[in-house]
Steps between C-alpha positions, in 0.01 A plus 500: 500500500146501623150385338388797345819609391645127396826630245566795676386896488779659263622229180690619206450256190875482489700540176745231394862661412659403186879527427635604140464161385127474578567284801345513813734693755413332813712727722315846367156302488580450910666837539156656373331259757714600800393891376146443500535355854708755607223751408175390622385144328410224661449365215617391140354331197752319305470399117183731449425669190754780628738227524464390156359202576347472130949520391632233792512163498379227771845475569572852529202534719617268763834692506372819555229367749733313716836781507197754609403257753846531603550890518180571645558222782169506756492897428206443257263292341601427141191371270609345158352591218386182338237628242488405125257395230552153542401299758765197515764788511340689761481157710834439445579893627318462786674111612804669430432791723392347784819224487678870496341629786250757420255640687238596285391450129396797257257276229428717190188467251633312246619744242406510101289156418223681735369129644129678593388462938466099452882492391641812729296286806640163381866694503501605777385208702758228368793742543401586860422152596863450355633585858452652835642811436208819530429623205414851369308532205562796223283658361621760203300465201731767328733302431339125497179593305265408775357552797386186784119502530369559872370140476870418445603661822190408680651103432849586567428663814445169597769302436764394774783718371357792298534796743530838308479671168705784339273694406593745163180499351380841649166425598465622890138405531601152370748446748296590803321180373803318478614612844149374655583173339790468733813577274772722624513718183832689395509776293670492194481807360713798640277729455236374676673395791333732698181448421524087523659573839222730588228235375676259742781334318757285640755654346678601210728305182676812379765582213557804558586347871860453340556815551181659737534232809545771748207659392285193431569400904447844613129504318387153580611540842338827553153321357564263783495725729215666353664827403388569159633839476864379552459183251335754233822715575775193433238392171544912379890470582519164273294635256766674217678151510164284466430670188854497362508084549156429425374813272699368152413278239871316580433428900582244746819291524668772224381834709585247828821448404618844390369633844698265657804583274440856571496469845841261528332223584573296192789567214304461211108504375545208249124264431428237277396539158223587444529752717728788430685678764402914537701693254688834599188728490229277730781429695547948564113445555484245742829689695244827492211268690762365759602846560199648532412208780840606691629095426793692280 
């Protein structure tokens, strides 16, 4: 991988398959893997929050981590998701990760006690000074309750390992910032892949990647090449199935999953309580966005 694109051009926050006793399947986790290699990553996020991270245990973690490791062989980078709302936990995540291998670090706000910039900064720094491994911050206020300050980045940016962000905040003008900071920024939002790519992103972190990773190469490499009228054709071909994983209330590793299902990939679209897997009818409407996007 090279400096400005450090994890990669097209990731897929992986999910983590479960088997009908709510165990990790580590044979379907790495037969999703090998698919999303197979079609166009080179790249995977293990344990993120479409890998139910919030549901698995340290244990758990290191399982998954190290049988992807495995499948994905040097095909890949593979960046653990180590992110929670406690530090000690996210230190021990990250120690474990790098004894495991991994090549990158995804390092979440903390989530729900909302520590304010002093405590998100003070985060940050003790779990990446925790190990070598680069680290890519995330940024999704959506789900964590709040955003990192610019003076946050600004003092990351500096920092021996901190490398990158995720960026699924939505703010384009903010992120031209971040990228003249010196952060390879990923998009993580699907549908504004485009655009981030357009505004000079790195990459991508998809979802709907599980299924789209033909398309998601085919745009990002036509950006490369600097033809934007073939990358906006791949986005427009995606399009149908972006809104069908990411356009309901119930999305991520449950829409993930039944894609995956749909498609043969996987057997079943089983998650953790509390998430509930798609009933009958959102699975008809997800099968209606796949078709439409010529993946079914």
């Amino acid at each position: 991988m090279t400096s400005t694109a450090p994890f990669g051009t097209v990731l897929t926050a992986l999910v983590t398959v479960f088997g009908p006793d709510g165990s990790v399947d580590l044979e379907q986790t790495q037969k999703v893997a090998r698919h999303l290699i197979e079609h166009g990553h080179d790249g995977l996020v293990v344990s993120g929050t479409t890998g139910e991270s919030a549901t698995t245990t340290v244990a758990e973690d290191a399982e998954t981590l190290a049988a992807v490791k495995d499948a994905v062989g040097g095909r890949a980078t593979v960046v653990a998701g180590i992110g929670t709302n406690d530090t000690r936990t996210s230190i021990e995540l990250a120690q474990q990760a790098a004894k495991v291998g991994a090549d990158g670090l995804l390092l979440v706000t903390p989530y729900y006690n909302k520590p304010g910039q002093r405590g998100i900064a003070q985060h940050f720094r003790q779990v990446a000074a925790a190990t070598d491994v680069p680290v890519m911050l995330y940024d999704v206020p959506g789900r964590t309750g709040s955003a990192i300050g610019y003076d946050v980045y600004r003092e990351a940016i500096g920092w021996d390992t901190v490398v990158a962000v995720k960026e699924a905040v939505g703010d384009l003008a903010r992120g031209t910032k971040l990228l003249d900071l010196g952060y390879a920024l990923y998009s993580g939002d699907d549908a504004l892949n485009l655009a981030w790519l357009a505004h000079g992103a790195a990459g991508v972190v998809s979802v709907a990647g599980h299924v789209a990773g033909d398309y998601l190469r085919a745009m990002v490499d036509a950006m490369a090449a600097g033809d934007v009228a073939a990358a906006r054709q791949s986005y427009a071909r995606m399009l149908p199935a972006i809104d069908a994983i990411m356009g309901v209330p119930n999305y991520g590793a449950t829409t993930a999953k039944a894609a995956l299902e749909l498609t043969g990939v996987i057997d079943n679209r089983s998650v953790r309580s509390p998430l509930v897997a798609l009933d009958e009818d959102e699975v008809e409407a997800l099968r209606a966005g796949l078709v439409a996007a010529g993946l079914l």
